[in-house]
C-alpha positions as CSV (number, residue, x, y, z in Angstrom):
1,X,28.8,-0.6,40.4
2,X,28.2,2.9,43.3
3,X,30.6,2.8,45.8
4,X,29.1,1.7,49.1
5,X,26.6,3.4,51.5
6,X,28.2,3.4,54.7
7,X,25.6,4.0,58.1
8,X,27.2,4.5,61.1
9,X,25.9,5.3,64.7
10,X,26.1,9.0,66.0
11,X,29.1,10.4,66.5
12,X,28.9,10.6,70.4
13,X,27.7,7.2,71.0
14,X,31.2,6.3,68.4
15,X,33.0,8.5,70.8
16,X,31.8,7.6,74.2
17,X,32.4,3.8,73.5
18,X,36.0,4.3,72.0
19,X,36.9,6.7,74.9
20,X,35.9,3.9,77.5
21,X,37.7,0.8,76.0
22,X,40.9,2.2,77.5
23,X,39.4,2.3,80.6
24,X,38.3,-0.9,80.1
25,X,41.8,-2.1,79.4
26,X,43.2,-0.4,82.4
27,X,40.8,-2.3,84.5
28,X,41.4,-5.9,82.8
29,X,45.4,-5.2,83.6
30,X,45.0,-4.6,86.9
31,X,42.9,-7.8,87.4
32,X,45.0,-9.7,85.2
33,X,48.1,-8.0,87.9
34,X,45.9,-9.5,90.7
35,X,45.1,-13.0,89.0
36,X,48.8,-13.7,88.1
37,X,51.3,-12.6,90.8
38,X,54.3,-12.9,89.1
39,X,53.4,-11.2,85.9
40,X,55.7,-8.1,85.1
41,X,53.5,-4.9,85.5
42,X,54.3,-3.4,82.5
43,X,53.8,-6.3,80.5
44,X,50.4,-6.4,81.2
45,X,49.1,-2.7,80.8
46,X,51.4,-2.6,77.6
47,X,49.3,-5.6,76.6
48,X,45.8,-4.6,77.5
49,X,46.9,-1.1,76.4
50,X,47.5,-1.9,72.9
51,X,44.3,-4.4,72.7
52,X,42.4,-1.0,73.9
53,X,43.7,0.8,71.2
54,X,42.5,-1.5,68.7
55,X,39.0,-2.1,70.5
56,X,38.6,1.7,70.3
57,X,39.8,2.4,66.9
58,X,37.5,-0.4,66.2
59,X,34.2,0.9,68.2
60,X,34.9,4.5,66.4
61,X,34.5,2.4,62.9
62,X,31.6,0.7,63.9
63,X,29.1,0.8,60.4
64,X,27.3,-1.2,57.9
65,X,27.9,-1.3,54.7
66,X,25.3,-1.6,51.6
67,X,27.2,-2.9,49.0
68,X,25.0,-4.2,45.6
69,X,25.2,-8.0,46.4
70,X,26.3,-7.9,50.4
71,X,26.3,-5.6,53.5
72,X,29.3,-6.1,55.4
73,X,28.2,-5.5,59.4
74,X,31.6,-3.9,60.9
75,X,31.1,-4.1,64.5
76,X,33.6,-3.2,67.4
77,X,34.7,-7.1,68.1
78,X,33.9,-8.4,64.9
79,X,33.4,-7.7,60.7
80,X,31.0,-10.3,59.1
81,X,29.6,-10.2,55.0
82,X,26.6,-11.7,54.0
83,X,25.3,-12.0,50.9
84,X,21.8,-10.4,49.4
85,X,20.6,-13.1,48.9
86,X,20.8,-14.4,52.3
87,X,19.8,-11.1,54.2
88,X,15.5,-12.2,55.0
89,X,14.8,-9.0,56.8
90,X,16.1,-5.9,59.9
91,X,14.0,-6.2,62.8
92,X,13.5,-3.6,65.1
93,X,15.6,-4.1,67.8
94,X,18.5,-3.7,65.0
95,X,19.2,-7.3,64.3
96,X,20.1,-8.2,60.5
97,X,17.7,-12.0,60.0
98,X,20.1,-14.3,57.9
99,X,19.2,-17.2,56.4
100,X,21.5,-19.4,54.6
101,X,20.8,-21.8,51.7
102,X,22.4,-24.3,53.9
103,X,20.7,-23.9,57.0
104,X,16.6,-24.0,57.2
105,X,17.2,-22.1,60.5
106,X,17.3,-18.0,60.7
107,X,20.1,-16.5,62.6
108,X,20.2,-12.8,63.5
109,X,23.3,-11.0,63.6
110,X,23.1,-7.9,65.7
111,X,24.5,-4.8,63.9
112,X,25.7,-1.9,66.4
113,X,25.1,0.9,63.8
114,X,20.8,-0.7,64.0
115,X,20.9,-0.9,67.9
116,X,21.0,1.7,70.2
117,X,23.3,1.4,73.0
118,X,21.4,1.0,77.0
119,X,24.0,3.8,78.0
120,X,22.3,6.4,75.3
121,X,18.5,7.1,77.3
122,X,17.0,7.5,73.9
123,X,19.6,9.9,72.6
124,X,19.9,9.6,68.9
125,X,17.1,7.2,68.7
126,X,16.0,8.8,65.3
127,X,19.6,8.1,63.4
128,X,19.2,4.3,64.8
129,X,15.4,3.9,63.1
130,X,16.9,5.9,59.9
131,X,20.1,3.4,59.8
132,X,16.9,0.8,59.9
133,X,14.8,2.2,57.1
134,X,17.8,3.1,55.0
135,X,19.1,-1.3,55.3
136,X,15.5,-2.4,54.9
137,X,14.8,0.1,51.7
138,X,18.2,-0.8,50.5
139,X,17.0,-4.8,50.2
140,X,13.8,-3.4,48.8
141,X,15.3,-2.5,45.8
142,X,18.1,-4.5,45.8
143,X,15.7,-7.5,45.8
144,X,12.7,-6.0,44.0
145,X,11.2,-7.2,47.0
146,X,7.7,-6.5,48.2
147,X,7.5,-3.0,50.2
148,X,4.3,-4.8,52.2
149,X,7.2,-7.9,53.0
């Protein structure tokens, strides 16, 4: 078995989201300070400071891995797997389709290193359609599916 092909967004658009969830967390303690008045102060940015750090360590391992029977989607909030045989196709706006053999109905789980980020203005558009093309050729093959599909 090859060791897994990992895709991940670019570097700056890795960066720029783990540099803002402590500036996020900042801004959740204070409201949190506001919300609840007798909350300690340092409590809650220790809290919400630590939850940052994880939620940026996180967002800077944002990727997708092709594995030979499942691609694990490792996004900043959450890690799913899903089987080959489940995976039906990537749209363009950087969805993974799922379909289970217990459910008839689709589901589409977004994948951050498929979608670029509103923030970027079309910077680094060409990794995201190549992090496309590289999940959709992996199935291909993995499959021995139709390239026309």
């Amino acid at each position: 078995m090859t060791a897994p092909t990992a895709l991940r967004p670019p570097a700056a658009h890795r960066i720029v989201t783990a540099l803002m969830a402590p500036v996020l967390g900042f801004l959740v303690a204070r409201l949190l300070l506001r919300l609840v008045g007798g909350m300690p102060p340092w409590l809650a940015y220790a809290v919400c400071a630590l939850l940052a750090v994880v939620v940026a360590y996180r967002a800077w391992t944002t990727r997708i891995e092709l594995r030979g029977d499942t691609v694990a989607v490792v996004n900043t909030l959450l890690t799913t797997r899903v089987p080959l045989a489940d995976v039906t196709r990537v749209n363009d706006r950087g969805r993974i389709e799922v379909t289970a053999a217990s459910s008839p109905r689709a589901t589409h789980l977004p994948a951050e290193a498929l979608h670029q980020p509103w923030w970027a203005f079309g910077h680094g558009a060409e990794v995201y359609t190549l992090n496309r093309e590289q999940v959709r050729g992996w199935r291909r093959r993995a499959t021995g599916a139709d390239p026309a599909a």
